[in-house]
ROLUM-910065 format. One record per residue (C-alpha): x, y, z; residue number from 1; residue in one letter. Coordinates in nm, 2 decimals. Example, Ala and Ser with C-alpha at 12.3 -4.5 7.8 and 13.67 -1.06 7.14 Angstrom:
px:1.23&py:-0.45&pz:0.78&num:1&residu:A
px:1.37&py:-0.11&pz:0.71&num:2&residu:S
//
This chain:
px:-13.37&py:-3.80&pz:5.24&num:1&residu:X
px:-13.55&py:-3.60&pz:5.53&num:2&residu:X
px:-13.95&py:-3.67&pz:5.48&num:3&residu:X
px:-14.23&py:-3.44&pz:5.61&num:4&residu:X
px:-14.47&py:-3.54&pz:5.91&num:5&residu:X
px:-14.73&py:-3.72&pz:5.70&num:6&residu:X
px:-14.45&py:-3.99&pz:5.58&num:7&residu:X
px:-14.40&py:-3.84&pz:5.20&num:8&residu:X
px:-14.05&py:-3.76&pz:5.15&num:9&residu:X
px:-13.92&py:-3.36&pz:5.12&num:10&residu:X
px:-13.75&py:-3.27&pz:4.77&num:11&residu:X
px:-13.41&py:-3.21&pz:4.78&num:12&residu:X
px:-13.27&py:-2.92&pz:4.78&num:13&residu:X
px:-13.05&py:-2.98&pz:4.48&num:14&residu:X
px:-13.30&py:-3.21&pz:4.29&num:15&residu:X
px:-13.40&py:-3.07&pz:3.92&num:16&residu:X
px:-13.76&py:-2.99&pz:3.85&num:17&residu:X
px:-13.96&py:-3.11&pz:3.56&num:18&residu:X
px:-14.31&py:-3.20&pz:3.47&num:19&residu:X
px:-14.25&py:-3.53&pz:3.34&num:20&residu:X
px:-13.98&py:-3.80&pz:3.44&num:21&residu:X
px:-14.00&py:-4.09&pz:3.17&num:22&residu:X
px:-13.80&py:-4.39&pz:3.30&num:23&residu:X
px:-13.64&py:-4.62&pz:3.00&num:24&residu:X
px:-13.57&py:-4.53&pz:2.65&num:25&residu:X
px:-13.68&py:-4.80&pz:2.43&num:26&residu:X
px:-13.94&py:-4.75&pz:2.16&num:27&residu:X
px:-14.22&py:-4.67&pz:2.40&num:28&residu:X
px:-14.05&py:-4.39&pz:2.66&num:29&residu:X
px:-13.81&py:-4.27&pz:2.36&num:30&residu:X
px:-14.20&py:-4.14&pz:2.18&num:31&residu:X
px:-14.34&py:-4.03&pz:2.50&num:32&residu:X
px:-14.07&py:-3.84&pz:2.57&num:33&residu:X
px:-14.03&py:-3.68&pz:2.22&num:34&residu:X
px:-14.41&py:-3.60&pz:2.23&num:35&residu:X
px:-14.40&py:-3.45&pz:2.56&num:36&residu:X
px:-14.11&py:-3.29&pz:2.46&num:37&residu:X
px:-14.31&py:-3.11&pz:2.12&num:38&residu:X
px:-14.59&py:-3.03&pz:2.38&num:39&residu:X
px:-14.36&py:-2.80&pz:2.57&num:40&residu:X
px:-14.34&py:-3.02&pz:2.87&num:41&residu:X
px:-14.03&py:-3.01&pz:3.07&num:42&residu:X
px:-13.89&py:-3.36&pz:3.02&num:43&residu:X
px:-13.63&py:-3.58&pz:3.19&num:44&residu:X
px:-13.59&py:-3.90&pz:3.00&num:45&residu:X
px:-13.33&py:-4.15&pz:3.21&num:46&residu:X
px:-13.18&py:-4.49&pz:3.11&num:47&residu:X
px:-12.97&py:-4.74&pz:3.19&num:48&residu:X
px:-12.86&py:-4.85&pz:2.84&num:49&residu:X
px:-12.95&py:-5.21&pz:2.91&num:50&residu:X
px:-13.19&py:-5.28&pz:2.58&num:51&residu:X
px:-13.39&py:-5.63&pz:2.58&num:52&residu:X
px:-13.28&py:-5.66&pz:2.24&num:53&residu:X
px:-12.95&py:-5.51&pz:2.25&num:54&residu:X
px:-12.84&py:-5.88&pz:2.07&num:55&residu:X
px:-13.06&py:-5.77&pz:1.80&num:56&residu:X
px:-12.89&py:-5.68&pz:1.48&num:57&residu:X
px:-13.18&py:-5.59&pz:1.31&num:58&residu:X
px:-13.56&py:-5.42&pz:1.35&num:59&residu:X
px:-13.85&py:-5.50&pz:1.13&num:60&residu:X
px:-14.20&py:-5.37&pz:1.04&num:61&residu:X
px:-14.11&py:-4.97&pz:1.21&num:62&residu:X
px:-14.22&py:-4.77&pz:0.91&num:63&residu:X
px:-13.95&py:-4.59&pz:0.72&num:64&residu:X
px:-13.68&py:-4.80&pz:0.87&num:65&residu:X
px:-13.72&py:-5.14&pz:0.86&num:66&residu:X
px:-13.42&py:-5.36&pz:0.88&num:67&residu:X
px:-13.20&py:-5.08&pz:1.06&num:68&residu:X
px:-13.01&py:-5.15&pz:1.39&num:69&residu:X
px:-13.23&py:-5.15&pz:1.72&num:70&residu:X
px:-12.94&py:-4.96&pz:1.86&num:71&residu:X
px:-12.95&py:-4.71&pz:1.60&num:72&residu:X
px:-13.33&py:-4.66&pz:1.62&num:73&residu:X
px:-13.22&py:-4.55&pz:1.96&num:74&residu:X
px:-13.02&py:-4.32&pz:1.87&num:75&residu:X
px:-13.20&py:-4.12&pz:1.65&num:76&residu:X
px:-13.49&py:-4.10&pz:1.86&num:77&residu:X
px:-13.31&py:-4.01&pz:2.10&num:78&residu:X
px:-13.09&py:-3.71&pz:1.91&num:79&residu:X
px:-13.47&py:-3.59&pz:1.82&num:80&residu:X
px:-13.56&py:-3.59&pz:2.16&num:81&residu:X
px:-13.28&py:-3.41&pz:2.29&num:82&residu:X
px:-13.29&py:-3.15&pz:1.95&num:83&residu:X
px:-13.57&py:-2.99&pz:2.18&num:84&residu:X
px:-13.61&py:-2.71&pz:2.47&num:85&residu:X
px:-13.70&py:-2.84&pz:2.80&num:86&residu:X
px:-13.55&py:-3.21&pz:2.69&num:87&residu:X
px:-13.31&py:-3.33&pz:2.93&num:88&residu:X
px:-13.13&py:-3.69&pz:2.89&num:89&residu:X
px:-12.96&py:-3.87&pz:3.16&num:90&residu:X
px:-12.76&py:-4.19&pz:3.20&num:91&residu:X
px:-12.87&py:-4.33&pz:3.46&num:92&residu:X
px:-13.05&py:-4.65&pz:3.66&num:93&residu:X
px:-13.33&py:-4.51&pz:3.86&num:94&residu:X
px:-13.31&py:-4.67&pz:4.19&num:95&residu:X
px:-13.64&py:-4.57&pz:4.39&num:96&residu:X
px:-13.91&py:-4.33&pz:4.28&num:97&residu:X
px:-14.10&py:-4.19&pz:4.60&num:98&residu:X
px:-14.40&py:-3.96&pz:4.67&num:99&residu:X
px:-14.36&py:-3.62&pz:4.74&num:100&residu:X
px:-14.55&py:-3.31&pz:4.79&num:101&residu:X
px:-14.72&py:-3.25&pz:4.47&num:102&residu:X
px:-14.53&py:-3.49&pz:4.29&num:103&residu:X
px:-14.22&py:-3.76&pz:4.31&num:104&residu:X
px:-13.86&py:-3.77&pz:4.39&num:105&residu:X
px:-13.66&py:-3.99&pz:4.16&num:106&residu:X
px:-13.32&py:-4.11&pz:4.24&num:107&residu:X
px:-13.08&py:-4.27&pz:4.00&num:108&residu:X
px:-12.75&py:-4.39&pz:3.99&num:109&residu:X
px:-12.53&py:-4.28&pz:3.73&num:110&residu:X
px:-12.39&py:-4.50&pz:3.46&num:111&residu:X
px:-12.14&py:-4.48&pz:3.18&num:112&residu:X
px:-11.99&py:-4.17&pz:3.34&num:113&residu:X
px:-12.29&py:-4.01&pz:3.49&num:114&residu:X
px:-12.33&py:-3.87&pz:3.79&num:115&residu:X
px:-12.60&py:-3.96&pz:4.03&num:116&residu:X
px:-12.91&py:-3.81&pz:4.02&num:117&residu:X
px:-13.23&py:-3.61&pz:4.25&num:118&residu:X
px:-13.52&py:-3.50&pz:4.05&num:119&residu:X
px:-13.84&py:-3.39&pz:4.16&num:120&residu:X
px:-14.16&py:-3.43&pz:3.85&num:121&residu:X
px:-14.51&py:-3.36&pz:3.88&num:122&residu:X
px:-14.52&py:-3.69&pz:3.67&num:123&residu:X
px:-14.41&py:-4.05&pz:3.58&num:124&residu:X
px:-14.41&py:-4.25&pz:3.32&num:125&residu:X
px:-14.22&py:-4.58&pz:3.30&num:126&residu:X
px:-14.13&py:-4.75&pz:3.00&num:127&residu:X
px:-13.86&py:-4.98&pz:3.18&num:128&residu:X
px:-13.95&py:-5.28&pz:2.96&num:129&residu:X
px:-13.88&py:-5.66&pz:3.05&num:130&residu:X
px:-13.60&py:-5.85&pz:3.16&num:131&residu:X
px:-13.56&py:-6.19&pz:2.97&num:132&residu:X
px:-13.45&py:-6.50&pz:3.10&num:133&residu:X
px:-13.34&py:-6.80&pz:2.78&num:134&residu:X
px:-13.45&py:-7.14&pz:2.86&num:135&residu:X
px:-13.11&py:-7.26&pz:3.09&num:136&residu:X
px:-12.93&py:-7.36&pz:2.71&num:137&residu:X
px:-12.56&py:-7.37&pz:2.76&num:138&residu:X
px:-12.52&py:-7.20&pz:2.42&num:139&residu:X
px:-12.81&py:-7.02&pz:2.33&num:140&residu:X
px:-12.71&py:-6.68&pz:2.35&num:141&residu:X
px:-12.48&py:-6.75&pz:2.08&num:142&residu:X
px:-12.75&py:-6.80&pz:1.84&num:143&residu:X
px:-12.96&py:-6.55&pz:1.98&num:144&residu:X
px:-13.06&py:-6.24&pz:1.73&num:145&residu:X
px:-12.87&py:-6.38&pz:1.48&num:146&residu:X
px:-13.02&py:-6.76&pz:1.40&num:147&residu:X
px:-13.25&py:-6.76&pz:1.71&num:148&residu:X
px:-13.52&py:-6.49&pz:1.81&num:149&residu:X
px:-13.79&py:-6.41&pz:2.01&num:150&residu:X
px:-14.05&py:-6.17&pz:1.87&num:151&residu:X
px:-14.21&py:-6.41&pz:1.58&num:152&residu:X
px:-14.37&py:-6.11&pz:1.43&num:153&residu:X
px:-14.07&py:-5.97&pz:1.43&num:154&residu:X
px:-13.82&py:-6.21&pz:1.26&num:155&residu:X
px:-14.09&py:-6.48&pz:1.08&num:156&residu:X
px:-14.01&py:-6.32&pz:0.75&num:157&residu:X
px:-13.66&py:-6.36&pz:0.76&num:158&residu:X
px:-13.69&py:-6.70&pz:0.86&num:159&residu:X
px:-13.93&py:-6.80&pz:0.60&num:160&residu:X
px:-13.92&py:-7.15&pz:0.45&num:161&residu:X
px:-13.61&py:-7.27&pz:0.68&num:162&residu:X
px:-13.61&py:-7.60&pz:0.88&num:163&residu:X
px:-13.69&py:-7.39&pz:1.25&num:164&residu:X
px:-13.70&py:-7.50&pz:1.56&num:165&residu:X
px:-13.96&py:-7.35&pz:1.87&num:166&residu:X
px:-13.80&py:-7.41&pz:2.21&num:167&residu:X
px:-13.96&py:-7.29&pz:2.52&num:168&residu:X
px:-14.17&py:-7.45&pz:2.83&num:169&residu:X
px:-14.44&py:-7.17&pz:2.88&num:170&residu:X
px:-14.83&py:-7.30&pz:2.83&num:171&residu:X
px:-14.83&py:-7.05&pz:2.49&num:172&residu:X
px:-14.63&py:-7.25&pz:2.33&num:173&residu:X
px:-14.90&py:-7.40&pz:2.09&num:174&residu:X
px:-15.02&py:-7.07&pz:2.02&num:175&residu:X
px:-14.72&py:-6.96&pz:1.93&num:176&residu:X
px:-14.59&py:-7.29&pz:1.67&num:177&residu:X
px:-14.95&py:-7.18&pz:1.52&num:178&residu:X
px:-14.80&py:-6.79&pz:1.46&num:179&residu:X
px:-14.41&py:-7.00&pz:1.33&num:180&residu:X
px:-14.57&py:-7.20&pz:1.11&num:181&residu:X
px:-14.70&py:-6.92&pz:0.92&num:182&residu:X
px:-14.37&py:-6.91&pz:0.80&num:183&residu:X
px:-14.26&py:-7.28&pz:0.76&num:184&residu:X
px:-14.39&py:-7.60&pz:0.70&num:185&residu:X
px:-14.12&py:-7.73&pz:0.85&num:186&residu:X
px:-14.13&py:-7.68&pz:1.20&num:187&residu:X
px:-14.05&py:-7.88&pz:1.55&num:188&residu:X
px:-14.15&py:-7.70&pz:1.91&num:189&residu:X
px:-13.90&py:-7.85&pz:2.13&num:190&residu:X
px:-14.04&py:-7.90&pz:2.49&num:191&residu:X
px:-13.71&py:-7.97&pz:2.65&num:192&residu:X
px:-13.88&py:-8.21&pz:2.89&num:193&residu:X
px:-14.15&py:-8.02&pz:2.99&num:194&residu:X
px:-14.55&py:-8.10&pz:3.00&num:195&residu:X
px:-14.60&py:-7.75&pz:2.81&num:196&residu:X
px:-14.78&py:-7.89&pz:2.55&num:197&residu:X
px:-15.11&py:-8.09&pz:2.61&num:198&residu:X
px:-15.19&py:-8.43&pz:2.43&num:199&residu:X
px:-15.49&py:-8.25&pz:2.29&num:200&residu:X
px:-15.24&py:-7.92&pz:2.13&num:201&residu:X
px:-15.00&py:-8.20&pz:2.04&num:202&residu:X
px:-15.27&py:-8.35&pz:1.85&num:203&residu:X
px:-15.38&py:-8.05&pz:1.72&num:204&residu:X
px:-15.06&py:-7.94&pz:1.59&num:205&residu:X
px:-14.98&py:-8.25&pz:1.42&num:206&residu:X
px:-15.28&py:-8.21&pz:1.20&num:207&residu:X
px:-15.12&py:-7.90&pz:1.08&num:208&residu:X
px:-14.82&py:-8.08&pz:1.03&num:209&residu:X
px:-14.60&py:-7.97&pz:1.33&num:210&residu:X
px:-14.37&py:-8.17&pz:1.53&num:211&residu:X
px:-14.38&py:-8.19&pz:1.91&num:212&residu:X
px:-14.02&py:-8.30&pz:2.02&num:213&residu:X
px:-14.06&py:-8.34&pz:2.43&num:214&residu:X
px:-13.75&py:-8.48&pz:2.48&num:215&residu:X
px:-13.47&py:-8.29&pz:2.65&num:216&residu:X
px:-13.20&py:-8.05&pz:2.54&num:217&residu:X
px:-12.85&py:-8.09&pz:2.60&num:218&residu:X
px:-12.74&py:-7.74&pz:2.35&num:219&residu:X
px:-12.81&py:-7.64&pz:2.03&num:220&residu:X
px:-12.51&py:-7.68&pz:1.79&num:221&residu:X
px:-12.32&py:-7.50&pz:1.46&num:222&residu:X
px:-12.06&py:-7.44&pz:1.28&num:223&residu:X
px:-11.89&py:-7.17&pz:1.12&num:224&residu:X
px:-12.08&py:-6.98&pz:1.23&num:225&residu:X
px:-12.45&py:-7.05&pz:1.20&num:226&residu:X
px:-12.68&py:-7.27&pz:1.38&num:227&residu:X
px:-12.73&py:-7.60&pz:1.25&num:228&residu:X
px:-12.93&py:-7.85&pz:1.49&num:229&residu:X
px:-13.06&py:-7.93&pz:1.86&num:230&residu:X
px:-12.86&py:-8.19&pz:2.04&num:231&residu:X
px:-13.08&py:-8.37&pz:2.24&num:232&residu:X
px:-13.05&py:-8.58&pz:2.60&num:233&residu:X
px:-13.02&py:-8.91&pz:2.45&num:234&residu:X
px:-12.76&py:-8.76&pz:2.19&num:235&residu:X
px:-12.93&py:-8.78&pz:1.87&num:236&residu:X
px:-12.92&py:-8.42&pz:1.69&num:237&residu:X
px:-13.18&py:-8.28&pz:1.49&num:238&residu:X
px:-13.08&py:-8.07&pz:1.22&num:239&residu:X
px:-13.25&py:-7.70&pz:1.22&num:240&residu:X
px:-13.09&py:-7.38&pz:1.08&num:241&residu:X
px:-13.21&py:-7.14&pz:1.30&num:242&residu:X
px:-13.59&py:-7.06&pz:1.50&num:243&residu:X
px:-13.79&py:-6.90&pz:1.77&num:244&residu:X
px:-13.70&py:-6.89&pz:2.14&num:245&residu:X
px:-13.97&py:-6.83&pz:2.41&num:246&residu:X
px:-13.84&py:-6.70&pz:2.74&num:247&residu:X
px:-13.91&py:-6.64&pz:3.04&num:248&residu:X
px:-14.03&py:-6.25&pz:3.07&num:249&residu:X
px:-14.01&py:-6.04&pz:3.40&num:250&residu:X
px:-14.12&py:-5.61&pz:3.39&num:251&residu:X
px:-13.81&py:-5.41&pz:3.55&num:252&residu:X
px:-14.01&py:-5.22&pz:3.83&num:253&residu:X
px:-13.82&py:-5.27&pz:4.14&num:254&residu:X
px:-13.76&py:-4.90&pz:4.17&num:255&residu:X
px:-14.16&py:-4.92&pz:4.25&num:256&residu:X
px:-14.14&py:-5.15&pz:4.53&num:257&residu:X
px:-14.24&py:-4.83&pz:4.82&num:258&residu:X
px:-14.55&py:-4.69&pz:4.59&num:259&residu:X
px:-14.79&py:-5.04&pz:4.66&num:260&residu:X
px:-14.87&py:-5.00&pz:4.28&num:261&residu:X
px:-15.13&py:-5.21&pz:4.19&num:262&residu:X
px:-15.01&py:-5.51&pz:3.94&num:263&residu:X
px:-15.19&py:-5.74&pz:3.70&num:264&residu:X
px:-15.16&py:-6.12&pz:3.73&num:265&residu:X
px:-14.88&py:-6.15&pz:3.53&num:266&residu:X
px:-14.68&py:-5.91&pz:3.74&num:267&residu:X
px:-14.68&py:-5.62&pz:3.49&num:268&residu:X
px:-14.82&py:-5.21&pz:3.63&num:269&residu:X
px:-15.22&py:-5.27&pz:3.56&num:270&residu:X
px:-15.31&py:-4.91&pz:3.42&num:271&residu:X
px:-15.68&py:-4.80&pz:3.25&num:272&residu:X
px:-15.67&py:-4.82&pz:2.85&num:273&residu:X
px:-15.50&py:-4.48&pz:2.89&num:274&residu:X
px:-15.18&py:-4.58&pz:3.06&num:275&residu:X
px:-15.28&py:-4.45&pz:3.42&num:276&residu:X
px:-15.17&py:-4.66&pz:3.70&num:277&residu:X
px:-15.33&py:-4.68&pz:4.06&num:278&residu:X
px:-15.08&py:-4.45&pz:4.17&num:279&residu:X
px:-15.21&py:-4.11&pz:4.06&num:280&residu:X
px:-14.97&py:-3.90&pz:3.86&num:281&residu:X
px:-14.80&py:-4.24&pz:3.73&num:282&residu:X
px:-14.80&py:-4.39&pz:3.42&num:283&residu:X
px:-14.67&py:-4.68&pz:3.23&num:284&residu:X
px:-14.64&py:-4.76&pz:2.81&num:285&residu:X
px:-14.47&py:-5.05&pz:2.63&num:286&residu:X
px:-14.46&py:-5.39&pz:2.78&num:287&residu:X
px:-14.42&py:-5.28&pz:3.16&num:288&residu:X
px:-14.83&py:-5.32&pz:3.14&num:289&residu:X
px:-14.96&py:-5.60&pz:2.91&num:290&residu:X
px:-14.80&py:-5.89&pz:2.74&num:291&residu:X
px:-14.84&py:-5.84&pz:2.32&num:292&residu:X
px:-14.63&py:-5.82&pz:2.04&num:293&residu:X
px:-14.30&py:-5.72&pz:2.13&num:294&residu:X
px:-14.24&py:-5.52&pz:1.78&num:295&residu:X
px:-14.05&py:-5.20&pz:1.82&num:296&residu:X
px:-14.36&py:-4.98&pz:1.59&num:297&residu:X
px:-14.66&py:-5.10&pz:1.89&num:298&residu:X
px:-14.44&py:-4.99&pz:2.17&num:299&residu:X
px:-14.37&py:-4.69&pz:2.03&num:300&residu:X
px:-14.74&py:-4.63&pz:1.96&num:301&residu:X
px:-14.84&py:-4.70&pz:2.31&num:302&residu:X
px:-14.60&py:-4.43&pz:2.41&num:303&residu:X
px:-14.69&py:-4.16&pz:2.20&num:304&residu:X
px:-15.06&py:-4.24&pz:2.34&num:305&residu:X
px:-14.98&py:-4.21&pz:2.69&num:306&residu:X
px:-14.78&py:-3.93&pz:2.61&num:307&residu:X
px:-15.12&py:-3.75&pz:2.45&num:308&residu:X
px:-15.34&py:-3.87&pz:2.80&num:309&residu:X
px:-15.07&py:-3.73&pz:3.06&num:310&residu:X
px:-15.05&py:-3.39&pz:2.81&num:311&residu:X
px:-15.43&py:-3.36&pz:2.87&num:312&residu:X
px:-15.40&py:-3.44&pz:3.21&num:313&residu:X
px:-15.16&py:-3.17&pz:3.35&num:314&residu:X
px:-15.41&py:-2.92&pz:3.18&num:315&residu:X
px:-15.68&py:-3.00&pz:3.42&num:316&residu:X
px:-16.00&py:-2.98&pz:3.40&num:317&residu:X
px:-16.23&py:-2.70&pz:3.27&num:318&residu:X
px:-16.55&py:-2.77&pz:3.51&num:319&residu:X
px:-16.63&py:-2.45&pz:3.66&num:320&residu:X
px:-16.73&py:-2.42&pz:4.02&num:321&residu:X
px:-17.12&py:-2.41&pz:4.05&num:322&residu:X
px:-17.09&py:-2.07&pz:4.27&num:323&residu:X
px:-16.90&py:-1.93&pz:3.97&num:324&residu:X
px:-17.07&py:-2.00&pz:3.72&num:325&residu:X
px:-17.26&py:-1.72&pz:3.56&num:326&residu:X
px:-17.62&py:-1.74&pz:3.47&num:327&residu:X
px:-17.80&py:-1.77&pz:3.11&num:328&residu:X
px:-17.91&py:-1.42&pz:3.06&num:329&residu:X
px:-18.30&py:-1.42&pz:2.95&num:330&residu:X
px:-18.28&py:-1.12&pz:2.74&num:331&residu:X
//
């Protein structure tokens, strides 16, 4: 890519034009794009198909369709998107996202048959998500979105009154028992060996009747089927039919790396409580910016929100130049 004498790189010459590039289509950048889609804006909405909850067979608490498939979710919001003028879909991973005059160039690979991709938008928004990482379990993605999950809010029901199990190693995990156990009184967090839990939450926790297991894990077991204990180090097994996971959580932003975005302590775009980011003309929804719950309905909020701020923005401002202005008459 040739790039002009201050250093910001030249549009190519075959890359599309829109006003809005919205990178990821989960919940968040699938209802930005549809609003800014129903606000006229010409829209390019690109993904990788790489869901954080593609293991998910179910969605809870989204209003009107609770209990339907993540991956259909998708699907239809995505078909509504795309029902629109100016809505453009592609498959794609985005690779690099640069400045350019008046704008950015985005790049992105193509996936799934796609071919790759130059687009040029007066505006970003990313919705790229996290990338998880399970607790190093030889055999917990077997369990995983069926008898194990990670979004309490988003599976407690389900779970209710079952013999669960909390396994994790972040410093949250206290808070978190506190959220399980509005679903169980039968509950163990399993530390596997780690000081995530204090003597004083231990304590705490045991007053409220929950178990703090710190003693390694070797797998988590089952048969036919469905989960049905924790095998720990010293080989004792302690029966539990299914639980909460806490993993490890990283944002998907590498395509960033040449912007010197500003990022929050945890890693994730710091943006104002509108979405903006330092970078002007970029903006970020969904959990690419703050750590919350990670149910399907708040993402998709935060995108629609963003999507109303960025609308707002790209109609300026209404000041009028003092030399313009025209005087009060007196009469």
């Amino acid at each position: 890519m040739s790039h002009s004498d201050d250093g910001t790189p030249d549009a190519p010459s075959n890359a599309a034009a829109f006003e809005v590039v919205v990178v990821g289509a989960g919940p968040a950048g699938l209802s930005a794009a549809l609003n800014l889609a129903r606000a006229r804006r010409r829209t390019l909405l690109v993904d990788s198909n790489r869901p954080r909850n593609a293991a998910t067979l179910h969605s809870h608490g989204f209003i009107t369709r609770d209990g339907t498939s993540p991956l259909e979710l998708r699907r239809l919001a995505r078909e509504e998107f795309e029902g629109y003028p100016g809505a453009t879909f592609h498959a794609g991973l985005v690779e690099s996202i640069e400045r350019a005059d008046g704008g950015f160039v985005l790049t992105a690979r193509g996936v799934r048959g796609s071919a790759d991709l130059s687009a040029t938008a007066r505006t970003v928004i990313v919705a790229t998500g996290l990338v998880e990482s399970l607790p190093c379990i030889p055999s917990i993605r077997a369990w995983y979105g069926t008898d194990l999950h990670s979004c309490i809010e988003c599976d407690g029901y389900e779970k209710a009154d079952e013999a669960l199990a909390l396994i994790g190693e972040s410093d949250d995990l206290a808070e978190r028992a506190l959220i399980v156990s509005q679903w169980s009184d039968d509950l163990i967090v399993f530390t596997n060996g780690s000081t995530a839990i204090s003597p004083r939450d231990e304590a705490g926790l045991a007053a409220r009747g929950i178990r703090v297991e710190r003693r390694g894990i070797v797998d988590v077991v089952g048969e036919q089927g469905r989960m049905t204990g924790v095998l720990l180090a010293d080989g004792e097994t302690i029966a539990r039919a299914a639980g909460f996971v806490r993993p490890d959580w990283s944002p998907a932003i590498g395509f960033l790396d040449g912007l010197g975005i500003a990022l929050d302590g945890e890693g994730l775009i710091a943006v104002d409580a509108a979405g903006r980011s330092s970078v002007p003309g970029l903006y970020a929804a969904g959990d690419s910016t703050a750590p919350g719950p990670g149910q399907l309905i708040v993402a998709a909020g935060q995108g629609a929100q963003v999507a109303a701020v960025l609308n707002r923005d790209l109609l300026g401002s209404l000041a009028v130049e003092p030399s313009l202005a025209v005087e009060p008459s007196l009469d």
